[in-house]
C-alpha positions in Angstrom: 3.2 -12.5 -15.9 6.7 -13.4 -16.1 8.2 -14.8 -13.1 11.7 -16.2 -12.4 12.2 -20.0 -12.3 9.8 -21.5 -10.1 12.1 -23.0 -6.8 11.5 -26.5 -5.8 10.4 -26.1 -2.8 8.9 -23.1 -0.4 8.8 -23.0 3.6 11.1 -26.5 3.0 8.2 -28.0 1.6 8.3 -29.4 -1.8 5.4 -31.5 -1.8 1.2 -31.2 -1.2 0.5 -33.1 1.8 -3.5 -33.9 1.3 -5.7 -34.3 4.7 -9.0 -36.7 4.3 -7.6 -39.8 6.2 -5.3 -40.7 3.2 -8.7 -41.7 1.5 -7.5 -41.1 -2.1 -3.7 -39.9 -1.6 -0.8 -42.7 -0.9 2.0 -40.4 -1.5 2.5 -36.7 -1.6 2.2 -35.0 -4.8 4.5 -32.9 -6.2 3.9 -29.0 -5.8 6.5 -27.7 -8.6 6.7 -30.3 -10.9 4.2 -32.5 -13.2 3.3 -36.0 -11.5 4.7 -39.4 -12.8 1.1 -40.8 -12.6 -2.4 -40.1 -13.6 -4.8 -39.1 -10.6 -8.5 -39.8 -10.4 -10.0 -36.5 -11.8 -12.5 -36.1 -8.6 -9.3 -36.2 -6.2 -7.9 -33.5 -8.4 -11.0 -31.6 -7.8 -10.5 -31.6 -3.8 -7.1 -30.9 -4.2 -6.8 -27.7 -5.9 -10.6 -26.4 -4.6 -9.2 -26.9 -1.0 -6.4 -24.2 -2.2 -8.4 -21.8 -3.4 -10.4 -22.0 -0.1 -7.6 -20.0 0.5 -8.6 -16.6 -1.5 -10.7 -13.9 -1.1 -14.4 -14.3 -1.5 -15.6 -12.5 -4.4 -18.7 -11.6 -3.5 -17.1 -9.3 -0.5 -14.3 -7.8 -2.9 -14.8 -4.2 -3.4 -11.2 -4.0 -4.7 -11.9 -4.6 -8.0 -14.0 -3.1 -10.9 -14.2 -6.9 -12.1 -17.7 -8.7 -12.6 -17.8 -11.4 -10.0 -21.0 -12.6 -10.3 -23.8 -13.5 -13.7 -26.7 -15.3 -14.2 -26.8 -18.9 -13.9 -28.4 -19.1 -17.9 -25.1 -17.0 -18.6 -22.6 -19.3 -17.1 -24.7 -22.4 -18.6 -24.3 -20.9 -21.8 -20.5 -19.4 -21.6 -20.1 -23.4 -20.6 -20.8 -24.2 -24.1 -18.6 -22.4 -26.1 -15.1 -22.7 -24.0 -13.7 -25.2 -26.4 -14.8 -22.7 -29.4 -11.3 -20.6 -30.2 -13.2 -17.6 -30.7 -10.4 -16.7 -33.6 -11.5 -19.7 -36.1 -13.9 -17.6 -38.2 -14.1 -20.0 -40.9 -15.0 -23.3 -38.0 -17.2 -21.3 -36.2 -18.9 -18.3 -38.6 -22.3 -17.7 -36.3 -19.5 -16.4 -33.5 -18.3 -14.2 -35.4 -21.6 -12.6 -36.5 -22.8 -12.6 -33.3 -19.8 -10.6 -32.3 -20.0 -8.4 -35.0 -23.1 -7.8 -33.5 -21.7 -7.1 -30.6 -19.5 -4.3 -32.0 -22.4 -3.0 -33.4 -24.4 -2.7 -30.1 -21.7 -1.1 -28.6 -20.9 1.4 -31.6 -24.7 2.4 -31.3 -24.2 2.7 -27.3 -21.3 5.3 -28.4 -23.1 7.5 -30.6 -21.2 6.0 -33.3 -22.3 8.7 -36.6 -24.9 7.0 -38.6 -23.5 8.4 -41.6 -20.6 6.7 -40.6 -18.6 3.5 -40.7 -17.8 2.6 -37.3 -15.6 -0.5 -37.1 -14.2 -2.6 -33.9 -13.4 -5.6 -32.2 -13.3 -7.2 -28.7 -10.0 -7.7 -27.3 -8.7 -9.5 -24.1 -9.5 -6.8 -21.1 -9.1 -2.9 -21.8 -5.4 -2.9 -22.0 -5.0 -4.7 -25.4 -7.9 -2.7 -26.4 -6.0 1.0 -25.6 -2.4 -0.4 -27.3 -4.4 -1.4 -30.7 -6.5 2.0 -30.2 -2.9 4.6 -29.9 -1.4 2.1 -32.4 -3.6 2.8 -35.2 -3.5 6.7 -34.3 0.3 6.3 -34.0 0.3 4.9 -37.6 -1.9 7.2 -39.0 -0.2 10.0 -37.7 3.6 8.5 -39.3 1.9 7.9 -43.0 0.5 11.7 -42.5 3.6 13.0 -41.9 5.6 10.9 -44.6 3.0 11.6 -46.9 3.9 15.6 -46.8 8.0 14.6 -46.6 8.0 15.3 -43.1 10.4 13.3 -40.1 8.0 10.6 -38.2 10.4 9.1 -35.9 9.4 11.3 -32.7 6.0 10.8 -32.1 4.5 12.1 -28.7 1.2 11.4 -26.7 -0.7 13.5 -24.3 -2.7 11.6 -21.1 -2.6 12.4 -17.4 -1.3 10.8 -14.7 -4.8 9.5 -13.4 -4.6 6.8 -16.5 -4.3 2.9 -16.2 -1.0 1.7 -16.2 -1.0 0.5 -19.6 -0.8 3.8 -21.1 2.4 4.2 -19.9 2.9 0.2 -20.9 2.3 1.8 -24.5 4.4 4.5 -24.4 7.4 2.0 -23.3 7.0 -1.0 -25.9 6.0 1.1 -28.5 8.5 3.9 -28.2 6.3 6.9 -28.2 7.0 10.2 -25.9 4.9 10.6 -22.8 4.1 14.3 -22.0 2.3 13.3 -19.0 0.1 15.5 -16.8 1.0 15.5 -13.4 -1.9 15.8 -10.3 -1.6 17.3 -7.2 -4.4 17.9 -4.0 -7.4 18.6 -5.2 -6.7 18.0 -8.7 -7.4 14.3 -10.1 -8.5 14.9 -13.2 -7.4 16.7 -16.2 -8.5 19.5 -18.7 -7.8 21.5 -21.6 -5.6 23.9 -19.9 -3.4 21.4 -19.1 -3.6 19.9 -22.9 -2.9 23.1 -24.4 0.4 23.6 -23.6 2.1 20.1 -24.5 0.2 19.6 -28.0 2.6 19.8 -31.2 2.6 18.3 -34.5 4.5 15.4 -33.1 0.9 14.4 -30.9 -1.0 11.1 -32.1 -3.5 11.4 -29.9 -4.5 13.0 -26.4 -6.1 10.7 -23.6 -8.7 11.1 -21.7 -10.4 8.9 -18.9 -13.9 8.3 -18.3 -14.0 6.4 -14.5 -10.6 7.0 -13.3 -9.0 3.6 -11.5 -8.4 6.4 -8.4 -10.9 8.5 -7.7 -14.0 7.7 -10.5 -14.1 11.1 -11.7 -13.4 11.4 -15.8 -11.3 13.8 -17.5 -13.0 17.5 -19.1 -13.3 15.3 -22.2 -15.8 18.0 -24.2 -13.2 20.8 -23.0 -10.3 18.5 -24.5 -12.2 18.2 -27.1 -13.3 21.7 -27.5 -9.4 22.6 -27.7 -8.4 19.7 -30.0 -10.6 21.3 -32.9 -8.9 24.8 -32.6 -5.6 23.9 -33.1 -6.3 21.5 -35.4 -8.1 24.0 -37.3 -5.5 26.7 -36.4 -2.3 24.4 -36.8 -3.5 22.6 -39.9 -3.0 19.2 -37.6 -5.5 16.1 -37.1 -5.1 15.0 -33.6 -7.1 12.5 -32.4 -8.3 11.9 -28.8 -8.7 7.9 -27.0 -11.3 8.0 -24.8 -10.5 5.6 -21.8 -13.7 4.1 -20.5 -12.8 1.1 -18.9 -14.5 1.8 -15.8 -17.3 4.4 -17.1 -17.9 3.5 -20.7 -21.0 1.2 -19.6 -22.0 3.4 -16.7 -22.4 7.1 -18.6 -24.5 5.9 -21.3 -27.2 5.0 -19.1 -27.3 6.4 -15.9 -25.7 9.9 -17.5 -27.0 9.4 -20.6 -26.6 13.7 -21.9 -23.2 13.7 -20.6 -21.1 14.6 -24.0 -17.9 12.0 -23.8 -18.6 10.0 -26.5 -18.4 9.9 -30.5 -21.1 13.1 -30.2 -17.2 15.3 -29.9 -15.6 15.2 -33.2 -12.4 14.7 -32.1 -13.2 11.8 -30.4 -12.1 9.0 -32.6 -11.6 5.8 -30.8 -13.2 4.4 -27.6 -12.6 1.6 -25.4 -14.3 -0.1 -22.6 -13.9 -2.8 -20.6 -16.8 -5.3 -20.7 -15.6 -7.0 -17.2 -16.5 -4.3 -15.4 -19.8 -2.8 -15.9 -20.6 -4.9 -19.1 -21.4 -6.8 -16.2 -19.1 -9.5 -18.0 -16.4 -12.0 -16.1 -12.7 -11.2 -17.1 -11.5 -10.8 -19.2 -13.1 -9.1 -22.5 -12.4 -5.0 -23.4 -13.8 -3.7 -26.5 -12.0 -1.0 -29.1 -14.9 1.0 -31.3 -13.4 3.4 -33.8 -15.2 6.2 -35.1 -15.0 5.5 -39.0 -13.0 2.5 -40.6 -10.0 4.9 -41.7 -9.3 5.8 -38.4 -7.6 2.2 -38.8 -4.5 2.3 -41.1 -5.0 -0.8 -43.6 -1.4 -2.2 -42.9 -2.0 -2.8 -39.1 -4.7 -5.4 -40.5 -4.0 -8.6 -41.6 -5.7 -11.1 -43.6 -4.9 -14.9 -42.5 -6.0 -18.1 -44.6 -4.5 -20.3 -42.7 -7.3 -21.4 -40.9 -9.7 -21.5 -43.7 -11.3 -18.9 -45.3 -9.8 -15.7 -45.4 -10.3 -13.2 -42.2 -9.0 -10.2 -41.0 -7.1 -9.9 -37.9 -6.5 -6.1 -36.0 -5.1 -7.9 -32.4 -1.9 -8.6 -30.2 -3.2 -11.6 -29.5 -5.1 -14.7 -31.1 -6.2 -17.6 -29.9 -8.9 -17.1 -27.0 -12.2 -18.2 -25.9 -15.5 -17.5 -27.5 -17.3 -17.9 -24.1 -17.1 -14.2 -23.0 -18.5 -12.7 -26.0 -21.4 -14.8 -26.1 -21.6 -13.6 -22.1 -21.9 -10.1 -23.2 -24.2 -10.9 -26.0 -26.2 -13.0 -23.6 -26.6 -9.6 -21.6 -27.0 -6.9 -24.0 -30.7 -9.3 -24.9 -31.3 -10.1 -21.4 -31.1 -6.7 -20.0 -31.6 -4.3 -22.7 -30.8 -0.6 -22.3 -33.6 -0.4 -19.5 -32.1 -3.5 -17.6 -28.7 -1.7 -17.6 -30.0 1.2 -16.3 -31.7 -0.1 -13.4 -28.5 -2.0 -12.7 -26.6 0.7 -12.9 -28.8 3.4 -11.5 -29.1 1.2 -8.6 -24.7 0.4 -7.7 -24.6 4.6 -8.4 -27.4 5.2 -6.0 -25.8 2.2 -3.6 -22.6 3.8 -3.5 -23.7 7.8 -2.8 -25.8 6.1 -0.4 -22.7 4.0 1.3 -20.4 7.2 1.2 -23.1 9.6 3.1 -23.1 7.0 5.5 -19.6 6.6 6.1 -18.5 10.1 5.8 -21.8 11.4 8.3 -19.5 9.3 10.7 -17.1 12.3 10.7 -14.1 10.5 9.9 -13.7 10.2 6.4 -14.0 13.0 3.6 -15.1 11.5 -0.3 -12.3 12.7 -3.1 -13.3 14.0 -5.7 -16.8 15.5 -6.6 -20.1 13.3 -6.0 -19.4 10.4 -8.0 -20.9 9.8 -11.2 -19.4 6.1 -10.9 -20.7 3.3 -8.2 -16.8 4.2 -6.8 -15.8 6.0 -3.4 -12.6 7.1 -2.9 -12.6 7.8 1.1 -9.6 10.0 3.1 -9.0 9.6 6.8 -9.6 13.2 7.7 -6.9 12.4 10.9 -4.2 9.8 9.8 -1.9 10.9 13.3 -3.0 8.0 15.2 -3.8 5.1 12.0 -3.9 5.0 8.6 -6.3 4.4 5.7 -3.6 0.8 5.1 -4.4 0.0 9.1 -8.3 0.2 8.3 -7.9 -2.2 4.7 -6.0 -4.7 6.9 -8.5 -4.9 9.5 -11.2 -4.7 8.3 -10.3 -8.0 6.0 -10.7 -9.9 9.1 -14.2 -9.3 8.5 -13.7 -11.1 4.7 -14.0 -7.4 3.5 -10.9 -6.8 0.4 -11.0 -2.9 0.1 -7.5 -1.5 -1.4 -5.8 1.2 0.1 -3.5 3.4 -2.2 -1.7 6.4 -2.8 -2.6 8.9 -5.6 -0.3 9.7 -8.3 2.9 11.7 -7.8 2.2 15.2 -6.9 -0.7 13.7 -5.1 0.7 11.0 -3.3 0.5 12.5 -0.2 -3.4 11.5 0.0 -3.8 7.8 0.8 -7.1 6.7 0.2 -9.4 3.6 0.8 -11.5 3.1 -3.2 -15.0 0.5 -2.6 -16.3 -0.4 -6.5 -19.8 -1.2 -5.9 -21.2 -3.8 -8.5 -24.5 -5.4 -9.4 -24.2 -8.0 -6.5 -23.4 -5.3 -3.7 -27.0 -4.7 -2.5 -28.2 -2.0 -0.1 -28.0 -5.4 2.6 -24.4 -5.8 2.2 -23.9 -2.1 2.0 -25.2 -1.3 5.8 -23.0 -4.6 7.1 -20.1 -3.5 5.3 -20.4 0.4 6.7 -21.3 -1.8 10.4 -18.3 -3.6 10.1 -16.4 -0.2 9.3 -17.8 1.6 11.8 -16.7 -1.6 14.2 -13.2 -1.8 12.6 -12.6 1.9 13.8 -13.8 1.9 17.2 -11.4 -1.1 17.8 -8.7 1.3 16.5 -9.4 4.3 18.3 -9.6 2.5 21.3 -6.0 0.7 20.4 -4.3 2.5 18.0 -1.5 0.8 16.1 2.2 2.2 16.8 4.0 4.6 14.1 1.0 4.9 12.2 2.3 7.3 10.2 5.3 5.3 9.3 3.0 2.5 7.7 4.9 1.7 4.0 3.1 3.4 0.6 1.9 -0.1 -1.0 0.8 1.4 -4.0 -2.4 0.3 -5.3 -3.1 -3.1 -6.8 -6.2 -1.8 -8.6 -7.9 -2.7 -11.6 
């Protein structure tokens, strides 16, 4: 992120003052600047593991989509390959098979056409993976229009306001319209009726969501899709749609596995998930699969020698770690589609089970319809007296992180509190947390907070 100048000193301290009875430490160390002299690496150790005693314990952050935990094999073998720059094809050719491999896997998981020629790569968390993804289909779409002597400098794309914020990210850097789709109570998710009337032959793509950050519900994708190939039939256009499936690309396949989102609709021509989530992956590795190789104009890739033989490069970024995709090719063998979906089957059946128990307290209504996702999105059904943002900070005095959050505009007059269940949740921790909840609001009916209602929209710092 990009921050201002760091300031030499904050709460008039400019130096780390280390405890232990001055065992290893005979002067303060510098907390903004690089130290004049070497340390012992064990000291180092103590010092910054100290500060991080300081955050949030994963295992009790229901926050976050994020994989915090894997098996210990995983880690052991992620540990080998850190100092592999996952880029350096021509050093290190078995990492690149292997993820080739794992494009393959995931083209297959897809419903990639067999006829086809599915191509793909893993990127650096969803976000980069979505950019490349409209990129290509806002390339394909200028030569299309150049090619039949037609204008190509006002190119538009079609996505709802329940998207990640890197949609609009894309929209911004690379200066294409957003005809966005605006919620409102009750309404989370989009369809083709709300498509329909923005499409033109300036679209490069529509967006849908599989596993919205908000609420876990998905878009109408087959009814997007369903309206895509009449006007594109009726219009003489080709507009593509981006399936978003950060959060339930891995999820569908298995637990709904005859759910239509995928490469099975025609129009569907590029897909990405994000393997930190329920790739059951640490952060942070996304994957873009595109339906057929020309969905990926040949002047967005480039071929590099630099580094010894020639390769082919489709990416915004480039140097990175090979660690994570040998993680998610670790787990693809070690769980194989059953394993996933027991995992999975299991934090979707954890959740519904979690959010009958809260809401049979009488307090809390679920958004949305039953979720297909491990996610529950929770409203206070009477906010006069507290808030959903009085119940997140409290009930982190319990080590609990759950996020509450507005919805979008039009519907950002529901707050909600959003608990991601993931593989290390267990039915165990699910009755303490809803113990602790239930604890949490007692203590607050009994002494309600003043101006409740007053308490500031924070926003939501989900991912």
């Amino acid at each position: 992120m990009l921050k201002k100048q760091v300031k030499t000193s904050d709460a008039g301290s400019s130096t780390i003052a280390p405890t232990y009875g001055c065992r290893s430490f005979c002067e303060p160390i510098p907390r903004y600047e690089i130290p004049e002299s070497p340390m012992d690496p064990r000291t180092v150790k103590q010092l910054v593991q100290d500060e991080l005693n300081l955050d949030g314990n994963p295992a009790l952050n229901l926050a976050s989509f994020v994989t915090t935990w894997m098996d210990p094999e995983a880690n052991e073998l992620m540990a080998m390959c850190v100092n592999k720059n996952f880029i350096d094809q021509d050093e290190y050719p078995q990492t690149q098979k292997i993820h080739e491999r794992v494009v393959s896997m995931l083209a297959h998981l897809l419903n990639a056409p067999e006829q086809g020629r599915a191509v793909g790569t893993v990127t650096i968390g969803s976000s980069e993976a979505i950019m490349l993804g409209l990129l290509a289909h806002k390339r394909a779409w200028q030569h299309r229009r150049k090619a039949a002597g037609k204008p190509a400098d006002r190119p538009n794309i079609i996505y709802g306001l329940d998207v990640h914020s890197c949609w609009e990210k894309f929209a911004n850097y690379f200066e294409v319209e957003a005809r966005t789709i605006e919620l409102g109570p009750g309404k989370y998710v989009i369809g083709p009726d709300d498509v329909a009337p923005l499409v033109d032959e300036n679209t490069i793509a529509v967006g849908a969501v599989v596993g919205t950050t908000y609420t876990g519900q998905m878009d109408d994708v087959a009814g997007i899709d369903a309206l895509l190939q009449k006007l594109n039939a009726e219009r003489d256009l080709s507009i593509p749609m981006h399936v978003d499936g950060a959060s339930g690309g891995f999820v569908m396949p298995f637990v709904h596995p005859d759910e239509a989102w995928d490469f099975r609709l025609p129009t569907v021509r590029s897909i990405n998930v994000s393997n930190h989530k329920y790739g059951l992956v640490y952060p942070g590795l996304g994957s873009l699969i595109f339906r057929d190789a020309s969905d990926v104009p040949e002047d967005l890739v480039y071929k590099i020698n630099y580094l010894g033989g020639e390769m082919e490069n489709y990416s915004l970024n480039f140097s990175r770690g090979s660690a994570l995709v040998m993680g998610q090719y670790y787990n693809f063998l070690r769980f194989g589609r059953e394993g996933y979906r027991q995992v999975l089957s299991n934090c979707v059946e954890t959740a519904q089970q979690l959010a009958r128990t809260i809401t049979d307290s009488g307090k809390f209504e679920v958004i949305g319809d039953s979720p297909m996702l491990p996610v529950i999105a929770l409203r206070l059904l009477d906010d006069s007296r507290y808030t959903v943002f009085h119940i997140s900070e409290a009930i982190r005095a319990k080590g609990w992180i759950v996020p509450a959050y507005t919805l979008p505009p039009k519907a950002d007059g529901t707050a909600v509190l959003r608990i991601v269940v993931k593989e290390n949740f267990s039915r165990d921790m699910a009755e303490l947390f809803a113990a602790d909840l239930q604890n949490v609001m007692q203590k607050l009916d009994a002494s309600p907070p003043s101006h409740a209602t007053d308490h500031g929209k924070e926003g939501h710092g989900i991912c």
